[in-house]
N, C-alpha and C positions, 0 to 999 in steps of 0.2 A: 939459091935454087930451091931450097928446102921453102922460104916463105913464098916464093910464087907457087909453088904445089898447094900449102895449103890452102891460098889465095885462091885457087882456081878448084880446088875440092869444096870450102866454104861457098863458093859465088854457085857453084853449079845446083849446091843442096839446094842454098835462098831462090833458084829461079825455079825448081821443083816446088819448093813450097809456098808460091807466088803461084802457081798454077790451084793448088787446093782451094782458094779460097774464093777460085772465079768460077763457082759453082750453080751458076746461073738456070731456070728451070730447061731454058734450051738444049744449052751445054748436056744436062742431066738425060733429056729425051734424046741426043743425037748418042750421048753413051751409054745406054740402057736399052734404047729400041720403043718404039710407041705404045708398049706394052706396061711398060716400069708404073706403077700408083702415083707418081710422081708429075706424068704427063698429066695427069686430069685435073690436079690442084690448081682453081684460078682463083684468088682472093682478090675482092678490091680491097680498097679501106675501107669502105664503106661495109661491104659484109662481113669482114673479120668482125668487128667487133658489134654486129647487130645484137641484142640481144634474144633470145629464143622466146616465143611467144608462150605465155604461161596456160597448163593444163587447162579445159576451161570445164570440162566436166570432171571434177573432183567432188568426191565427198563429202558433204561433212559432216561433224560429228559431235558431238559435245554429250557429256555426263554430269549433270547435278543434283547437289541432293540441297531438299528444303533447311537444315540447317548450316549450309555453307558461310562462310566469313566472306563478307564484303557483296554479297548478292543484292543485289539492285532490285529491289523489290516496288521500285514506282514503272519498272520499265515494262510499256506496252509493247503489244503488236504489232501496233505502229511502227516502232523503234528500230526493229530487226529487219525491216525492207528497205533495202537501198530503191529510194525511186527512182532516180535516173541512172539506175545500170536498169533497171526493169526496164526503163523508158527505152531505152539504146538497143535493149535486147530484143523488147516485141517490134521497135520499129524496122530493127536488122531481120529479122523473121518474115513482115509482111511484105517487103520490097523484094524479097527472096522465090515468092509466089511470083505464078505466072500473071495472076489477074491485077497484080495492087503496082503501079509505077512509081506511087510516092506515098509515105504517109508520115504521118507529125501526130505525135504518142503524149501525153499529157498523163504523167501518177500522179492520186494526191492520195489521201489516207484514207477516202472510199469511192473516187471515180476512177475507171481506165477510159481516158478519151481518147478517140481516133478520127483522124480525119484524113481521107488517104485519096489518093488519085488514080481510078481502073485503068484499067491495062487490058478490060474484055469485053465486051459488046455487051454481055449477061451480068447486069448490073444486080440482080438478084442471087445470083449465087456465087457473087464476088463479094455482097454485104454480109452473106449469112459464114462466107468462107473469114472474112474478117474480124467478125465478131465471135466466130470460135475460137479464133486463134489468142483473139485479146483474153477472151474466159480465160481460156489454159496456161495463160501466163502470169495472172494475176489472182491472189486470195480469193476465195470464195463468196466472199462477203461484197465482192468491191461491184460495182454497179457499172457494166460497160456500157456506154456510149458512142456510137459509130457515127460518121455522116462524110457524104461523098460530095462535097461543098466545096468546090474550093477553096472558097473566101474564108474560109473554119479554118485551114490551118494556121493561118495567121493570128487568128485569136484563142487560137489555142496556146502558140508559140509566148503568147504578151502573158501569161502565165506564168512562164518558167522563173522568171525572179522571184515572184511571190512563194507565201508561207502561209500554211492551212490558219494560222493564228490571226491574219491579217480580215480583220471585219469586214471592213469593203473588197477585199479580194472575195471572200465567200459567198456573199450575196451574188456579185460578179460572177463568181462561178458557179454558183445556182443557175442564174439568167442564159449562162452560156449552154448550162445541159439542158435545159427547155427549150431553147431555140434550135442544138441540137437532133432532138426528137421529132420537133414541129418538121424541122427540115425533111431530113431522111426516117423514113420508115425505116422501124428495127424490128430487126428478125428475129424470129422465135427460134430458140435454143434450146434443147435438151433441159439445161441450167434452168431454162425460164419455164418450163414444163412440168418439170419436180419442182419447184417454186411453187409454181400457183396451184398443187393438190392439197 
């Protein structure tokens, strides 16, 4: 008699403890009420573990002094522009306006080219809106280049393998910023104003 008591005091704990662990978000919300923090948790797989998209306006910052050890002392200006986040970034910037539907961004180590698609009737203050916006993204030095050509951005794009080193690419890319020009009228800029005093 004694082993069926404990038989039935053990079996009844296990079907108790067979109950904790079917803690399902439902279950949770019918015993807590639609209020619990609990009800609002939906993960898929796929969001759990997305990862979070990195700050993208950070600082930065750097301190050096001319007798440092191991300073790179052949490294230009050149060196320290990433061009194709530049590229990714003016071209994310111009399609973000209301006037530009498309454009294709060309860095190289002194042109910003653009060759972008309107989005406005006022094809003049959608060039001079484009061509600002390339200045303020780009060194001061760099020489912007705009045109509403279609057919330019495709030759802009046969660029992107190339390397400013490459002789025949230069020349190339010379020919490309004169026909450029030829093409679309460029607009006068502020930039281009203090320039020519």
């Amino acid at each position: 008699m004694k082993k069926l008591i404990v038989l039935s005091i053990v079996l009844f704990m296990l079907q108790g403890c067979a109950q904790i662990s079917n803690n399902t978000k439902e279950n949770l919300g019918a015993e807590y009420g639609p209020h619990h923090p609990m009800d609002y948790v939906s993960y898929t797989a796929e969001e759990k573990y997305k990862p979070r998209p990195e700050k993208v306006n950070n600082f930065g910052f750097s301190r050096n002094y001319s007798n440092e050890v191991g300073l790179d002392e052949e490294l230009t200006v050149y060196d320290i522009i990433d061009h194709q986040k530049t590229a990714e970034g003016l071209g994310s910037l111009l399609v973000q306006t209301a006037d530009v539907k498309e454009a294709a961004v060309l860095i190289t180590n002194e042109y910003a080219l653009v060759a972008y698609t309107p989005n406005s009737e006022d094809s003049e203050r959608t060039a001079q809106q484009v061509k600002m916006t390339t200045e303020a993204a780009v060194p001061y030095y760099y020489e912007t280049v705009i045109t509403d050509n279609p057919t330019m951005k495709e030759d802009i794009e046969s660029f992107k393998p190339m390397d400013e080193r490459d002789r025949g690419g230069h020349q190339a890319l010379e020919r490309l910023v004169s026909e450029m020009k030829q093409t679309t009228d460029q607009p006068v800029t502020d930039k281009q104003k203090v320039d020519s005093q």
